[in-house]
C-alpha positions in Angstrom: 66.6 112.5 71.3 69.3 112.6 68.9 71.1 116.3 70.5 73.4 116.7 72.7 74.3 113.6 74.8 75.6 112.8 77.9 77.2 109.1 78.1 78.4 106.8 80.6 81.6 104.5 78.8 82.6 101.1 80.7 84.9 99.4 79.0 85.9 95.3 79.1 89.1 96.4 80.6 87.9 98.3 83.2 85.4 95.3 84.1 88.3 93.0 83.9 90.8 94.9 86.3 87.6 95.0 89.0 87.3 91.3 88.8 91.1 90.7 89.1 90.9 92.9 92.1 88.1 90.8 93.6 90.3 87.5 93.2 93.5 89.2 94.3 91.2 90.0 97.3 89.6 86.0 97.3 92.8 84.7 97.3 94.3 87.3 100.6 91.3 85.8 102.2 92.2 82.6 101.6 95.7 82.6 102.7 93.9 84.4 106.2 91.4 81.6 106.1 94.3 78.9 106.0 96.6 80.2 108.7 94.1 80.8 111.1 92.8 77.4 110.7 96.5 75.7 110.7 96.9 77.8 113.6 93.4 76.3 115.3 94.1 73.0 114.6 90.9 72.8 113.0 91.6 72.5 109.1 92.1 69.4 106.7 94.1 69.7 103.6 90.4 68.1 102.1 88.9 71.6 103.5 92.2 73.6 101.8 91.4 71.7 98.4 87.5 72.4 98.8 88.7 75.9 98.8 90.9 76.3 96.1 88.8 74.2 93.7 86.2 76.9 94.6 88.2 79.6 94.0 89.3 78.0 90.5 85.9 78.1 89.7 85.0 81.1 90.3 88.4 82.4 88.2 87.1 80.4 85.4 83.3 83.1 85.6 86.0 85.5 84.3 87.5 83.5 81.6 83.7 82.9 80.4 83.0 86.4 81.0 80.5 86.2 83.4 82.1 89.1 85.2 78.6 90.2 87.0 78.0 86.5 88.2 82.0 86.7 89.5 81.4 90.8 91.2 78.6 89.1 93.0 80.2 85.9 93.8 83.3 86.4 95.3 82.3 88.6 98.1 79.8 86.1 99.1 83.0 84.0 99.2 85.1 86.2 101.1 82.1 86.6 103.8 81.9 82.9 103.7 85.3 82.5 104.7 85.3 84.9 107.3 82.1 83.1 108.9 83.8 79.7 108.6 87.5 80.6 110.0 85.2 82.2 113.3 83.6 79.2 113.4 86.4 76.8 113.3 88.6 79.0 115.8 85.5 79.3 118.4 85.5 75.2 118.0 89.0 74.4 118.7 89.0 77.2 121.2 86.0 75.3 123.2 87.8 72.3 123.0 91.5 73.7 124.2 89.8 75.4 126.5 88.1 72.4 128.2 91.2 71.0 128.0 92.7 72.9 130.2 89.7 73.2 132.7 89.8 69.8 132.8 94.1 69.5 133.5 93.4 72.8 135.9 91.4 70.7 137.7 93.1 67.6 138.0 95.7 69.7 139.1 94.0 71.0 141.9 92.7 68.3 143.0 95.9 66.3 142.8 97.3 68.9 145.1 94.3 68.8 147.4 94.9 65.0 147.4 98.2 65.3 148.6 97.7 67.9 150.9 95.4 65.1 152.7 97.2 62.0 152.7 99.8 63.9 154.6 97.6 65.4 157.0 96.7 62.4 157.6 99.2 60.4 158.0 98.4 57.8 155.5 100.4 55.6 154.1 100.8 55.6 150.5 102.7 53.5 148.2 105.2 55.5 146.5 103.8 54.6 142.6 100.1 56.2 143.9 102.1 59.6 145.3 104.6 59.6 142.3 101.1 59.9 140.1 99.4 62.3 142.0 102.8 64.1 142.1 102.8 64.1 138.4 99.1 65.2 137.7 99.7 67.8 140.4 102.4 69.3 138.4 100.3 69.0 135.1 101.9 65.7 133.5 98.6 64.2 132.8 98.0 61.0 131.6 94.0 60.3 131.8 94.3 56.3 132.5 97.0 57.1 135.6 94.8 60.0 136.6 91.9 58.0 136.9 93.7 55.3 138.8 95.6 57.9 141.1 92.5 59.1 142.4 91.0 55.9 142.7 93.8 54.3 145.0 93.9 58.1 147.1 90.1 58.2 147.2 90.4 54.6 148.8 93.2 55.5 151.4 91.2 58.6 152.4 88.6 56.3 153.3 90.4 53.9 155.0 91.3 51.0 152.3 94.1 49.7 151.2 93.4 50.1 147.0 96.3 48.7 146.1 95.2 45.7 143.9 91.6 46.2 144.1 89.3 45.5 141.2 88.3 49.1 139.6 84.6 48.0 139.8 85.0 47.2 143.7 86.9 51.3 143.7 84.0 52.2 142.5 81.7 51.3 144.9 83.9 52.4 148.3 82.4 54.6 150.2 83.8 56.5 153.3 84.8 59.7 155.0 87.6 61.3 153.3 89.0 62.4 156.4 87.4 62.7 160.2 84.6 64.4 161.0 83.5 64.8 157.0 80.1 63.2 155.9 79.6 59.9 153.8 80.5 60.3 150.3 80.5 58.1 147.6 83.5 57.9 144.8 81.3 59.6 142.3 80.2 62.3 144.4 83.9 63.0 145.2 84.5 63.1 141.8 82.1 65.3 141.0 83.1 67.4 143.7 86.8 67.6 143.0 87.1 67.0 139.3 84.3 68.2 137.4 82.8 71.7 139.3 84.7 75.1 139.9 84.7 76.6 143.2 84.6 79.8 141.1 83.2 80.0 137.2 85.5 82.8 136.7 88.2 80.3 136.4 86.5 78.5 133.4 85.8 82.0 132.0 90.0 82.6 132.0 90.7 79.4 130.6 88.6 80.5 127.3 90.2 83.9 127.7 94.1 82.3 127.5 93.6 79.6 125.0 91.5 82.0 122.5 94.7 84.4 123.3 96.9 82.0 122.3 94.9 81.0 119.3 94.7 84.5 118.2 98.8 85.1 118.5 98.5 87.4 121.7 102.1 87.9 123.1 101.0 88.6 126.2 100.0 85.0 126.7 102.7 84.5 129.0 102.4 87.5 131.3 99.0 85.9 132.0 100.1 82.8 132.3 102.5 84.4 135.6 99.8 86.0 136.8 97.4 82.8 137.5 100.0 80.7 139.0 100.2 83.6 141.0 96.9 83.6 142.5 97.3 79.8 142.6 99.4 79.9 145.1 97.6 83.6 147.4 96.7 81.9 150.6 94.1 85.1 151.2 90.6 84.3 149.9 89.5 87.6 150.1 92.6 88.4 148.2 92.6 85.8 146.0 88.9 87.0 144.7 90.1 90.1 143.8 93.1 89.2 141.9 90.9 86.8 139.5 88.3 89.8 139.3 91.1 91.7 137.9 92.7 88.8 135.6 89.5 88.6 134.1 88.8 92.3 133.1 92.5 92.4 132.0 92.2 89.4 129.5 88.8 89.9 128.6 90.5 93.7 127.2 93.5 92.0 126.0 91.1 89.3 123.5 89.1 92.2 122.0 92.2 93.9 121.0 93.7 90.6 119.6 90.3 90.0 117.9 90.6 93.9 116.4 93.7 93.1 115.4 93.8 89.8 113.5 90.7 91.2 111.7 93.1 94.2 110.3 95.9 92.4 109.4 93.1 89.9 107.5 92.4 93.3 105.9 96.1 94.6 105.6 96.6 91.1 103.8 93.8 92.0 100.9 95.0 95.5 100.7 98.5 94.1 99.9 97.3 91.7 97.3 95.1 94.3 95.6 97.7 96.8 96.0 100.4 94.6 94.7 98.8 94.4 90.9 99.6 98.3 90.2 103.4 99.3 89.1 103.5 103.1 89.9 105.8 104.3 92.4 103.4 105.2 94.5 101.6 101.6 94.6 105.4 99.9 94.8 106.2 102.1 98.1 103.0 101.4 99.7 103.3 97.7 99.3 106.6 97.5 101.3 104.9 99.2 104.0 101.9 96.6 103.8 104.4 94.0 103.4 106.1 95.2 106.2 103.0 95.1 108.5 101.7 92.2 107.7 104.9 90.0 108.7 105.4 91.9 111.9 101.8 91.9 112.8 102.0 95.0 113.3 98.2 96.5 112.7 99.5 99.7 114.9 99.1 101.7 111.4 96.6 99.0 109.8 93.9 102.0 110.1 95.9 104.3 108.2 97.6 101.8 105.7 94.1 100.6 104.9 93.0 104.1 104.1 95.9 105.0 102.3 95.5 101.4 99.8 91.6 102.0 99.6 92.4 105.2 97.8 95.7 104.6 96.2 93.6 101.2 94.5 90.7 103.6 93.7 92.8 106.1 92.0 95.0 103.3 90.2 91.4 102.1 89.0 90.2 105.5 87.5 93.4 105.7 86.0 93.3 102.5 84.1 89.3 103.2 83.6 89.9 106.5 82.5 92.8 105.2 79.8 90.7 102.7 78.7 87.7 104.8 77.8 89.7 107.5 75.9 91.3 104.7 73.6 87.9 102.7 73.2 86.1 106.2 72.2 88.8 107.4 69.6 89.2 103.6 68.4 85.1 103.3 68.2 84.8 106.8 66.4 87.8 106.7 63.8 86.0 103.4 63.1 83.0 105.1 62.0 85.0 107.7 60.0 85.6 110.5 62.5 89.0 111.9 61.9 91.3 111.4 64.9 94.7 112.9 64.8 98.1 112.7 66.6 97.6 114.6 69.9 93.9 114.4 70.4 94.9 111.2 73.2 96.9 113.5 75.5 94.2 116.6 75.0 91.8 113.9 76.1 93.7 112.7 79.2 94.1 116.3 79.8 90.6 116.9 80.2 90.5 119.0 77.2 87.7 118.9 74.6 88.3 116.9 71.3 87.1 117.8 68.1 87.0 115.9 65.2 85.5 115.9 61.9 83.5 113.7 60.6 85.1 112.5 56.9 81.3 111.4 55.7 80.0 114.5 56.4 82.1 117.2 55.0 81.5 120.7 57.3 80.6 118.8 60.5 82.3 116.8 63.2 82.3 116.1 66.8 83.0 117.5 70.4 84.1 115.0 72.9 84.1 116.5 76.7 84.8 115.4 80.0 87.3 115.0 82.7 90.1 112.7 82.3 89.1 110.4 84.6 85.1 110.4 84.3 83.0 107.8 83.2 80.7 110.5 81.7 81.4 112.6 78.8 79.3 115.1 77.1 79.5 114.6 73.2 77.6 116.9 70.6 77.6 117.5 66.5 79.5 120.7 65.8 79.6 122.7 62.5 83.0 124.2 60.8 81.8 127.6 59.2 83.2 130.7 59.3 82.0 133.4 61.4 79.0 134.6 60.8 77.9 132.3 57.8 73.8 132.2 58.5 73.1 128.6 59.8 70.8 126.1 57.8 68.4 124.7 60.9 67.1 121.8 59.4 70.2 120.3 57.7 72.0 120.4 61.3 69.0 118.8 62.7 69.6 115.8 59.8 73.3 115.9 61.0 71.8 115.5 64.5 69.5 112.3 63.6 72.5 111.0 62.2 74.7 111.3 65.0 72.2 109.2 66.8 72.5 106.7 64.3 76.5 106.9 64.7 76.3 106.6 68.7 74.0 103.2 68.1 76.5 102.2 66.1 79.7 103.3 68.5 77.3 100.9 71.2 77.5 98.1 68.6 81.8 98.3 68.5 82.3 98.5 72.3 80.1 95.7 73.3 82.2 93.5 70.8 85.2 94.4 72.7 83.1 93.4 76.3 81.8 97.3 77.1 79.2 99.3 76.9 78.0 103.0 76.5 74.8 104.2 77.9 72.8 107.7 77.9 72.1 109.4 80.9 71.3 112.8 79.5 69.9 113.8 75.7 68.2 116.8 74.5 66.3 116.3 71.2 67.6 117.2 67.9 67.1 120.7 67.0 66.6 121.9 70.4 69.5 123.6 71.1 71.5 125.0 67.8 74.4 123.6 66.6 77.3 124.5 67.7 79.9 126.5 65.5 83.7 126.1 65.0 85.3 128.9 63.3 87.6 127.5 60.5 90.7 129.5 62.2 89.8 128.4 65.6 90.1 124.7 64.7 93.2 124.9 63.0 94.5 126.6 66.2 93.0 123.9 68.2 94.2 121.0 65.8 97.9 122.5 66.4 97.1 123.0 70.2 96.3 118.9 70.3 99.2 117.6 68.1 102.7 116.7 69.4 104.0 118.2 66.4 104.1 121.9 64.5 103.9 120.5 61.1 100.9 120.2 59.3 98.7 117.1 61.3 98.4 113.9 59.5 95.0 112.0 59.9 95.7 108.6 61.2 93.4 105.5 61.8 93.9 103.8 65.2 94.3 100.3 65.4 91.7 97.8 66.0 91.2 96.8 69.3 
């Protein structure tokens, strides 16, 4: 199949600016991956060294050239650090969030407590009330907690627990106020420090501490708004309001969640964006830059769109100029004769044609758009119009092309690329095509930057 050919160029450029882009990415994700965690209280600086030794690793697959093993590895990375940062922020939310189920309660309780000695009529020595007073008001201190309700729970019952051994607390057991049945200390504990009246409540504390966790600045409106039903003397009322509280915040921590996930993506779009220099990347990134410090992810969607194509243009662009100067370096290697002007015809999208010094009366047509990674080339003839062709010597010229694109194979995978056939048709089968001698000199004035007569130049080695 040594006819026309249709070939698909990657260049070791072009493979190296994707794997920069994949690290630019690693390290956004990183950066992500550390904040959230700092922000969690659930990360180490032994976790943060874990990472970036991993990540140096996986920088030095590109300095070894194993730039499939690093396209397939990073990714996995990126995922794995999204995974883990969930993971670590669901942790410390459990345990903030018990946390503050367990102070909620003790704050109650502490007010329940109160609210019972003075009905009453008991008297308490001013250190027990000045505890409960504190727990109450969500100054808690677990040793004094424990203790505070230990003395009240004695009172309640009729005992004086001031001075009494903790293991003789423990065993009391009385009414906590007329008319109530037997209880004993750890029942009342149970009862008043360890259950919710209402598992909503539990279900708000997660809600408000994963806010928090998640930057929500609406944390504190929430905040208002359960002291608020703390204090609703109606039930009935008191129901609805924390039905209410908990559709709101449940609406308010998916948009949070949404959020924090695009500015994790704003932040990689900003580092990939950030390697090109064109005007157009330069303007993009203050707006990315701009977004990502406010948190602002009103116009993540958009900004996100607007990078993933400004990136995948930028990429074509650098592909595209790779691939012209890696074909015209490859082919004036093997003697084809490439001249001052055929580089900007070829970014133009324009065909090239060049003879071939080792084979006087013959040459080569390079096509394609200048951005493809596929371009058409085929042996053409310089004869003038209407010269009778000779079949079989433009098939030999043929065979030898093939021989020429092995060899054009050979000189890009030393520099890191590679050329591969998608399409061929076999030698002979379709005739070769003809350049008049006036239209080629009109062509070769056309491609050069100059009017004078062109000048054949060799490009340098890469």
């Amino acid at each position: 199949m040594s006819g026309p050919k249709v070939v698909r160029i990657v260049t070791r450029e072009e493979i190296l600016a994707i794997c920069e882009q994949h690290l630019a990415r690693l390290d956004a994700a990183i950066e992500g991956w550390t904040e959230s965690g700092k922000r969690a209280n659930g990360i180490y600086e032994a976790d943060i060294a874990a990472i970036h030794k991993r990540r140096d690793e996986l920088r030095a697959l590109l300095d070894a050239n194993a730039f499939l093993d690093l396209q397939k590895a990073v990714p996995e990375e990126i995922k794995f650090l999204e995974e883990d940062a969930q993971a670590r922020l669901a942790a410390a939310i459990e345990r903030a969030a018990a946390e503050r189920t367990r102070m909620r309660r003790r704050c109650a309780a502490a007010n329940t407590v109160i609210s019972k000695l003075q009905t009453a009529g008991k008297v308490v020595p001013p250190q027990v009330m000045s505890l409960l007073g504190e727990i109450a008001a969500g100054n808690d201190n677990k040793a004094d907690t424990d203790r505070a309700f230990d003395d009240a729970y004695a009172i309640l019952a009729g005992n004086n627990a001031t001075g009494v051994a903790q293991e003789r607390t423990s065993e009391i057991a009385a009414r906590l106020a007329a008319g109530e049945r037997s209880t004993s200390l750890t029942e009342w504990r149970a009862g008043n420090l360890e259950n919710d009246e209402d598992e909503r409540l539990k279900r708000i504390d997660n809600f408000i501490v994963e806010l928090g966790s998640l930057g929500g600045s609406n944390r504190e409106i929430f905040e208002q708004r359960i002291a608020a039903i703390g204090s609703e003397p109606s039930q009935a009322r008191k129901r609805l309001l924390i039905d209410s509280l908990v559709a709101d915040l449940a609406d308010a921590t998916r948009v949070a969640r949404e959020n924090n996930h695009l500015l994790a993506k704003l932040r990689e779009q900003l580092a990939a964006v950030e390697r090109f220099n064109s005007e157009a990347a330069r303007a993009l990134s203050a707006d990315l830059k701009t977004a990502v410090t406010a948190s602002n992810a009103a116009q993540a969607k958009e900004l996100i769109a607007s990078a993933t194509a400004l990136v995948t243009s930028e990429l074509n662009r650098l592909a595209a100029e790779a691939r012209r100067k890696a074909i015209l370096q490859g082919l004036s290697s093997l003697g084809y004769e490439v001249q001052e002007g055929m580089a900007t015809a070829f970014a133009k999208g324009d065909a090239v044609v060049m003879r071939d010094a080792n084979t006087p009366g013959f040459g080569l047509e390079v096509n394609g758009s200048p951005e493809a990674e596929r371009l058409q080339m085929r042996v053409v003839a310089f004869a003038p119009p209407g010269v009778p062709r000779d079949v079989s010597r433009d098939r030999d010229i043929e065979v030898q092309w093939c021989g020429d694109l092995n060899k054009l194979k050979d000189f890009l995978a030393s520099a890191g690329g590679e050329i591969a056939i998608e399409r061929s048709v076999a030698a002979g089968a379709v005739p070769v095509k003809v350049i008049s001698e006036e239209s080629r000199a009109d062509n070769a004035v056309n491609q050069s930057a100059h009017h004078s007569q062109l000048k054949t130049r060799q490009l340098p080695n890469r």
